[in-house]
C-alpha positions in Angstrom: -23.4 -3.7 12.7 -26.4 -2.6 11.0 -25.1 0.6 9.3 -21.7 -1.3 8.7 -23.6 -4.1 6.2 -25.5 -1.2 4.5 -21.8 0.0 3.7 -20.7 -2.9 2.5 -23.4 -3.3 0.3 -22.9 0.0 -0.8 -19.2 -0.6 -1.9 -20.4 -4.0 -3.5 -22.4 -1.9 -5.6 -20.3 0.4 -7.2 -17.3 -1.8 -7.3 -17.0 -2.6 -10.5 -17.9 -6.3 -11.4 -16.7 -7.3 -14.8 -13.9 -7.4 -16.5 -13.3 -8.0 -20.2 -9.5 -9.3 -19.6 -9.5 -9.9 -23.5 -8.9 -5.8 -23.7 -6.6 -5.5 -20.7 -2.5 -6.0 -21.3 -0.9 -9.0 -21.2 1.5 -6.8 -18.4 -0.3 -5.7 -16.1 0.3 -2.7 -13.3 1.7 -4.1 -10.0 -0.9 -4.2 -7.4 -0.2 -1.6 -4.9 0.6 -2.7 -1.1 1.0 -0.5 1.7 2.2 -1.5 5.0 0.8 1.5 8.0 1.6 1.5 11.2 2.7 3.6 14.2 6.3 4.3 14.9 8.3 1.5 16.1 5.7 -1.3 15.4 8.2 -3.0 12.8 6.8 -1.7 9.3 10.6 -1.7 7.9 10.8 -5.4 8.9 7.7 -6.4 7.5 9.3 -5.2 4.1 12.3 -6.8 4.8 10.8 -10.2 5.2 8.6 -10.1 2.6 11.2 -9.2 0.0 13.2 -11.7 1.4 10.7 -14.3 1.0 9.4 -13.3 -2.4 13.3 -12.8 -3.9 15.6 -14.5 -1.6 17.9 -11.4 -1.2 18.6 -9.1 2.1 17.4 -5.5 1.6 18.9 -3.7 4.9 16.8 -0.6 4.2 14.5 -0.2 1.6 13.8 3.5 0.1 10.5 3.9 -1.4 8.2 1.7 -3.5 10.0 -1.4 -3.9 8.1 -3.5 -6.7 8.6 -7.6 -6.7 7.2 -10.8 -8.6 4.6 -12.8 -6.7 3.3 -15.1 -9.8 3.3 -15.8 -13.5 1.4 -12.9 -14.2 1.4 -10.8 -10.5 3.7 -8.1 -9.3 3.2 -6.4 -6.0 5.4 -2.9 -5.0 5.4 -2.6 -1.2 6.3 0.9 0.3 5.6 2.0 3.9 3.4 5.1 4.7 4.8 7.9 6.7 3.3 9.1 9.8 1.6 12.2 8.9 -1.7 12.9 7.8 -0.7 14.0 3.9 0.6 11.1 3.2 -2.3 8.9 4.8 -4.8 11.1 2.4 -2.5 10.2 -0.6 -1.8 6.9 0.3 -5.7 6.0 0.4 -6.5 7.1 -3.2 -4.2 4.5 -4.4 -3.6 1.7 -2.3 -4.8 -2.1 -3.7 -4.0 -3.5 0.1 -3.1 -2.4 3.2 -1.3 -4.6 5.6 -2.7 -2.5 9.1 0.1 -3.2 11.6 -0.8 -2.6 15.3 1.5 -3.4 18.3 0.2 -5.4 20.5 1.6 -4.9 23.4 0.0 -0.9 23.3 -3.0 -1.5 21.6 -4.7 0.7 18.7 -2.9 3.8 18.4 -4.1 7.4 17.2 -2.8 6.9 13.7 -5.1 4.0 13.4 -8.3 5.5 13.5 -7.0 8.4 11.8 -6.1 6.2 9.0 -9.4 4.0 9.0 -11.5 7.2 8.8 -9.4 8.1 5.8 -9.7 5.1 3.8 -14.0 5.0 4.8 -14.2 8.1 2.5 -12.1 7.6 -0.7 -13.2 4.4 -0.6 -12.3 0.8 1.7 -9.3 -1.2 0.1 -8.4 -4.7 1.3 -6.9 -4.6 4.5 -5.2 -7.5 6.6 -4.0 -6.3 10.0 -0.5 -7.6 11.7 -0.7 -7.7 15.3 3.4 -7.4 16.4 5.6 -7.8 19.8 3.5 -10.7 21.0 7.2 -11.7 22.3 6.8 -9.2 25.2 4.0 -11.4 26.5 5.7 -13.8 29.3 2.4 -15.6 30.5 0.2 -17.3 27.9 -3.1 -17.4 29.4 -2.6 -13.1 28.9 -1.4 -13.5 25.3 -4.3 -15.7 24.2 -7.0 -12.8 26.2 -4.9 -10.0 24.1 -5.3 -11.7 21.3 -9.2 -12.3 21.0 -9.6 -8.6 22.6 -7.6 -7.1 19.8 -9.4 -9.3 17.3 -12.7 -8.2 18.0 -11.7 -4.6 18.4 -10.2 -5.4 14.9 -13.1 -6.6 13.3 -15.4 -4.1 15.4 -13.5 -1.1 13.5 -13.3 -2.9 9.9 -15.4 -5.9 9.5 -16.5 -9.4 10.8 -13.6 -12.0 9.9 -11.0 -9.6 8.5 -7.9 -11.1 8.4 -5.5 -10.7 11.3 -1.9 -12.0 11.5 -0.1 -12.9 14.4 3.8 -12.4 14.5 6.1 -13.3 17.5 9.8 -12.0 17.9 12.5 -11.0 15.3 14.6 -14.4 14.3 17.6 -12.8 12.6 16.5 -9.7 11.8 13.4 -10.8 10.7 10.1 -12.1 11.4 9.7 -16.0 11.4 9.5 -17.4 7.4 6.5 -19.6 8.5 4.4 -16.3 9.5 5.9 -14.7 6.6 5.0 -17.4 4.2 1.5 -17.6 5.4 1.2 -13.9 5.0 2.5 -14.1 1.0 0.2 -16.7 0.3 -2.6 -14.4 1.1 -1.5 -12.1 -0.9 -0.7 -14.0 -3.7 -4.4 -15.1 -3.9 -6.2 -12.3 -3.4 -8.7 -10.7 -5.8 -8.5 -7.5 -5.6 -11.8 -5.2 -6.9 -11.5 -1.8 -8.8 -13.3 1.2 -7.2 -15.2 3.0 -9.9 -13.7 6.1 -8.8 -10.5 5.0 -9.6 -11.7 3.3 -12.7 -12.3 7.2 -14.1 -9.3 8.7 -13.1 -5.9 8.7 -14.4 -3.4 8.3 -11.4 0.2 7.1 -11.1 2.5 6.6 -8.1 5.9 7.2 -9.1 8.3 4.7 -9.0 11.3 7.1 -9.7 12.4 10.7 -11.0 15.1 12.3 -13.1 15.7 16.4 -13.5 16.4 17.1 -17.3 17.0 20.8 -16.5 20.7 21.5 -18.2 23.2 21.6 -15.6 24.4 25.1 -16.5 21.3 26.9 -16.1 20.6 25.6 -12.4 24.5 26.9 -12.0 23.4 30.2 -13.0 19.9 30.2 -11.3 19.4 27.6 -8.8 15.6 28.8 -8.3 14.8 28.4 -12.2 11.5 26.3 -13.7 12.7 22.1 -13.8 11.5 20.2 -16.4 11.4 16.8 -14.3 10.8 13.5 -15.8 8.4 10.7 -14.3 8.3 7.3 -14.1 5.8 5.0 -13.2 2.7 2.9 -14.0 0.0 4.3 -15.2 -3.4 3.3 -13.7 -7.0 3.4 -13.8 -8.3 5.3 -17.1 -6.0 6.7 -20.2 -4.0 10.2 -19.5 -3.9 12.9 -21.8 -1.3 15.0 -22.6 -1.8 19.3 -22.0 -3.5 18.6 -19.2 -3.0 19.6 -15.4 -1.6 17.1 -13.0 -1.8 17.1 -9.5 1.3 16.2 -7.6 0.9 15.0 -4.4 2.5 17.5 -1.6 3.5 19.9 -4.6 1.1 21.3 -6.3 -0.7 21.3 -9.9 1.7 20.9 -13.1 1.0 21.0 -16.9 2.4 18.0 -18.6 5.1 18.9 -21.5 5.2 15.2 -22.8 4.3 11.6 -22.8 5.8 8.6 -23.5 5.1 5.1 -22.5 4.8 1.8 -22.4 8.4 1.1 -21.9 9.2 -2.4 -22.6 9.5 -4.6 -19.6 12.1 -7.1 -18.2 
């Protein structure tokens, strides 16, 4: 407990504090949320409910980051982390909040830990956790000791009094609206700080992509240099153009162009 508090001081301190909003656009970039998990413990749902809630429309299977309205002047984009160790190491340099989902009925996984050793070195995000498949518990004297063993395990591996959500079955598909709307209201509120790391460096997580290589010479070389175009919001400090960019999985790229903001909807 002892060396945990020292770290926690130690993020406090480099977090950075103040905020001239005066300077900052009227628009800001959506606040990124990432829902981890092991296989099976009902990330895809999670989505689902929460977009449901937030829009009011059924989204059988969302594909990547999908990016919603939560407030006058919030936006969230959800997207669920694969299960490899890549995209846990990517997904930690950029995420705002992660919703940590654990089944209960199993316990803490592998990918857990993994994951929480991860996000201790580039740097702690917000994290709620989501304790699922509390239906498979028949006797409620054994739910309630699950329940107060997992929360202290919880709190033992992140921090005294971190948030932890309880869901029970699927009602349609879908997790119950009043555990949902609990949940959103969370998020809705919650301050999230800057990591002076981030603060200095450019990053973007790409919301979609478009090849402008000409049709004809991918006919007559399908192995020939793409000129791909980005999309995205641009976050932490101002990108230059000429310079390298690392992407993620691929490798490093010189950027051709820039062009940006695009006027929002």
């Amino acid at each position: 407990m002892a060396s945990q508090h020292a770290m926690d001081r130690e993020q406090r301190r480099i977090h950075t504090v103040h905020v001239d909003h005066s300077q900052t656009p009227q628009e800001e970039p959506p606040f990124t949320v990432v829902v981890m998990g092991p296989p099976k413990v009902g990330k895809t749902t999670l989505i689902r409910s929460l977009i449901k809630h937030y829009t009011k429309r059924n989204v059988s299977d969302p594909k990547g980051p999908v990016t919603i309205v939560s407030g006058k002047k919030r936006r969230l984009t959800f997207f669920e982390c694969p299960n490899d160790l890549h995209s846990m190491i990517d997904v930690a340099k950029t995420a705002d909040l992660v919703l940590l989902m654990i089944d209960g009925s199993y316990g803490f996984e592998m990918e857990t830990f993994e994951f929480l050793n991860i996000l201790q070195v580039h740097g702690f995000p917000k994290i709620m956790g989501v304790l699922t498949h509390l239906d498979a518990f028949t006797n409620n004297k054994t739910l309630k000791k699950t329940k107060k063993r997992m929360k202290m395990r919880f709190w033992q591996e992140i921090m005294q009094g971190t948030k932890l959500f309880y869901f029970s079955g699927l009602l349609g598909g879908r997790y119950p609206k009043v555990e949902i709307r609990n949940m959103a209201r969370f998020i809705s509120v919650m301050k999230f700080q800057a990591l002076t790391w981030r603060q200095s460096h450019p990053y973007m997580l790409v919301d979609r992509w478009e090849d402008l290589t000409a049709p004809g010479e991918i006919a007559e070389q399908p192995k020939c240099d793409r000129r791909v175009s980005l999309y995205g919001y641009l976050r932490g400090t101002n990108l230059r153009p000429e310079t390298i960019m690392h992407m993620a999985g691929v490798g490093d790229f010189p950027i051709a162009e820039l062009d940006g903001p695009a006027p929002t909807r």
